[in-house]
Phi, psi and omega in degrees: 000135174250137165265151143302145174279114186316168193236353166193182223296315182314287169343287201318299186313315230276319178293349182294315186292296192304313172307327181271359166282319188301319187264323186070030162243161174301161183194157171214133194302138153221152181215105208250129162200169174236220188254357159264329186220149191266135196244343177179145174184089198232195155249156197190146171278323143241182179211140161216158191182172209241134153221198166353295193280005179107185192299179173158152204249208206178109182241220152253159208081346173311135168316174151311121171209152181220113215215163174244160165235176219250161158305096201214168161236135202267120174238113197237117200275106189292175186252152187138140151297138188028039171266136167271147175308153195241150162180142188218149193271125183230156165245039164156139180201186146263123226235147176200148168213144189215168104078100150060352163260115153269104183241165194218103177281152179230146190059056186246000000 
């Protein structure tokens, strides 16, 4: 089957939902990159990773956040039957998180 890619934010929540009702956990986009390469980009249930104040995790439903990070390894457990944890080593970054989305600019 091909999914289409939604064409605006309304799509997006609306596949956000039917999917995390499929699954009966909650989900959220992450998306890790830098300005050559996309390093993750999935749906996932959590992300955790280190900034200033110590470690901390990033779940769906998180308020509006904004964090610079730490030297870490970002670890993130994606949604899906038998998808394995992602994890990736950065040595800094930007963390912004809004509305069901987590994204991590990387090499700022």
């Amino acid at each position: 089957m091909i999914e289409e890619k939604p064409k605006n934010a309304q799509a997006v929540a609306e596949i956000g939902e039917i999917k995390a009702a499929e699954s009966g956990k909650p989900t959220m986009r992450v998306k890790v990159y830098s300005p050559f390469r996309v390093y993750y980009e999935e749906d996932s249930y959590s992300i955790s990773a280190v900034n200033a104040t110590g470690p901390f995790d990033i779940l769906p439903h998180h308020h509006n956040f904004m964090t610079l990070l730490e030297s870490c390894i970002v670890v993130i457990r994606p949604a899906g039957v038998g998808a394995r944890e992602q994890k990736i080593r950065i040595s800094g970054g930007l963390m912004y998180v809004k509305a069901d989305k987590v994204t991590i600019f990387l090499d700022i």
